[in-house]
C-alpha positions as CSV (number, residue, x, y, z in Angstrom):
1,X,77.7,67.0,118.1
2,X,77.6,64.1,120.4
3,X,74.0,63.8,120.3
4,X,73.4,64.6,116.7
5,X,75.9,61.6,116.3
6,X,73.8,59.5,118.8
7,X,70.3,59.9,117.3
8,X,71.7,59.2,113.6
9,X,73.1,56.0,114.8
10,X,69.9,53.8,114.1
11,X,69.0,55.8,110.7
12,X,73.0,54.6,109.5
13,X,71.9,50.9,110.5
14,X,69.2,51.2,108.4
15,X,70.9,52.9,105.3
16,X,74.9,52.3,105.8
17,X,77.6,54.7,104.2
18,X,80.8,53.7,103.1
19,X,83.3,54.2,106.0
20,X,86.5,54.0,103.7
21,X,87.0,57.4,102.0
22,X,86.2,57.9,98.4
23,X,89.3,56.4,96.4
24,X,91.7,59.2,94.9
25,X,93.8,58.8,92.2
26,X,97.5,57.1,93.1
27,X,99.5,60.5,92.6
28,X,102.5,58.5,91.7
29,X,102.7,58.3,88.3
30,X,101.5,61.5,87.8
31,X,104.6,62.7,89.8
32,X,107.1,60.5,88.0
33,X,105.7,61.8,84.6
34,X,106.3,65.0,85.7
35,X,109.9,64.7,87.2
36,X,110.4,63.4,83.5
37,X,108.8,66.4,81.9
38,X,111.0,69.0,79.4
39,X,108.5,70.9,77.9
40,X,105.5,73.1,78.3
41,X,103.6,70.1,76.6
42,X,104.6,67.9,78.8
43,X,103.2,69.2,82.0
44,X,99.6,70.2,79.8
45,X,99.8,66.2,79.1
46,X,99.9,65.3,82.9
47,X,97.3,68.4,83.4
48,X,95.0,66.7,81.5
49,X,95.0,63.2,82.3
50,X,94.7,64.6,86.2
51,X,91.7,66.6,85.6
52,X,90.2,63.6,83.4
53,X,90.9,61.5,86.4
54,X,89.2,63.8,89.4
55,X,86.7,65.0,87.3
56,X,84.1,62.3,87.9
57,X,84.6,62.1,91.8
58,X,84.6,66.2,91.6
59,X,81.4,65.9,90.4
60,X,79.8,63.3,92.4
61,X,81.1,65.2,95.6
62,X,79.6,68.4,94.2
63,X,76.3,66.5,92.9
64,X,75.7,65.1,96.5
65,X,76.6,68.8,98.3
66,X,74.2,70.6,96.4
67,X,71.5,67.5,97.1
68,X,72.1,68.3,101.0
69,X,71.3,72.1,100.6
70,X,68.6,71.1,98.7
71,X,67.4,68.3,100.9
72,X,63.7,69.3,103.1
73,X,63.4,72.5,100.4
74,X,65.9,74.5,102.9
75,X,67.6,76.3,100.3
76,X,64.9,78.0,98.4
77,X,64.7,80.9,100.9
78,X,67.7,80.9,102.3
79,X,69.9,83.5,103.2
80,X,73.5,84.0,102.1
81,X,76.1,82.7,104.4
82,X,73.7,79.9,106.1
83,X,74.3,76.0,106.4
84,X,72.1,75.5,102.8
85,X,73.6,78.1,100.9
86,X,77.4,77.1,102.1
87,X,76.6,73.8,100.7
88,X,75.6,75.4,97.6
89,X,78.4,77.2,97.1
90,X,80.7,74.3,98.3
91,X,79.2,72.4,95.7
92,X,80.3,74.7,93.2
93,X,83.5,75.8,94.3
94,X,84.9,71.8,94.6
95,X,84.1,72.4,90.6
96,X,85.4,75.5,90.1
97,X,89.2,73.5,90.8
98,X,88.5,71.5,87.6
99,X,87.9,75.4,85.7
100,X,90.9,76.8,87.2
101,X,93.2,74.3,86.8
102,X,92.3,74.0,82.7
103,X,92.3,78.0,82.3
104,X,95.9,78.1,84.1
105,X,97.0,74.6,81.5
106,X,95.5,76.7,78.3
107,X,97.3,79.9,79.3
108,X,100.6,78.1,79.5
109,X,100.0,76.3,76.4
110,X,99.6,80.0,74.7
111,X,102.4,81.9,76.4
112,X,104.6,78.7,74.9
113,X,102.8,78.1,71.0
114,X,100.8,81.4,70.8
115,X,102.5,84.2,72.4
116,X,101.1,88.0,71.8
117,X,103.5,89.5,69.2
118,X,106.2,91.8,69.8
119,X,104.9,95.5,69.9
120,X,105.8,97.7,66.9
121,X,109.3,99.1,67.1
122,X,109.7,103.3,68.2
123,X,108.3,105.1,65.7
124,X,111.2,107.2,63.3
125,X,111.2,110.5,63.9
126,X,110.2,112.8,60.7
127,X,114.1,114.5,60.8
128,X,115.4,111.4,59.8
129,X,112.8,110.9,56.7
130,X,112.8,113.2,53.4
131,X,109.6,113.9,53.9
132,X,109.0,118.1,54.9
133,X,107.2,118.3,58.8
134,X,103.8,118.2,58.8
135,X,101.8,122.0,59.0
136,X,100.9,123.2,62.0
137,X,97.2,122.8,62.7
138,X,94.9,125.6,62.0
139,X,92.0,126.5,64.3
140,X,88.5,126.8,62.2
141,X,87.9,129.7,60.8
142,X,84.5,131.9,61.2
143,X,81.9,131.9,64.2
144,X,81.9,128.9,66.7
145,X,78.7,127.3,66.7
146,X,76.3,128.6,68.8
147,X,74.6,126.5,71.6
């Protein structure tokens, strides 16, 4: 690693990164609207504007992961579980977060507005009706069918 760090130190003179760390979003109001929070709306509302706010660094961090695997063509015949196709799938998964998070907002928001309805109460049983109980089944009469 030393090394690796020592021979890129003249190609980062030439083409300088940012040393700060990409900006995240100031959790505070995001907490405070959530301390204030009653109702299953609520917390979908602070949901929301969250993943509206990551959602554009999540992508430029996944956009630039998949660029390394594909950097010098190293991906295309690579196999699973090496450097290129880890970056692939890191570039995906820092995506996947936005995915999950909605799915887990949408079924909270249905469990609270759209819940499943109750299942049908215990069927009565014929005693209790005027109705006489059904015949017995009879088996079919004549030769079974051959084969």
């Amino acid at each position: 690693m030393r090394w690796a760090k020592r021979d890129a130190e003249a190609f980062l003179t030439k083409h300088p990164l940012p040393r700060e760390p990409i900006p995240a979003p100031d959790p505070a109001p995001y907490l405070a609207a959530l301390a204030a929070a009653t109702t299953t709306a609520h917390a979908s509302a602070i949901t929301q504007h969250l993943l509206d706010a990551a959602q554009p660094a999540l992508h430029a961090v996944s956009d630039i992961l998949a660029a390394i695997a594909r950097w010098d063509d190293r991906h295309r015949n690579a196999e699973p579980g090496t450097p290129p196709k880890m970056l692939m799938e890191a570039a995906s998964r820092s995506l996947s977060v936005l995915g999950l998070a909605d799915a887990a907002d949408l079924a909270l928001l249905r469990a609270e507005y759209d819940p499943a309805p109750p299942p049908p109460p215990p069927a009565k049983k014929r005693a209790a009706s005027n109705l006489p109980p059904a015949p017995p089944s009879t088996p079919p009469a004549g030769p079974a069918p051959g084969r």
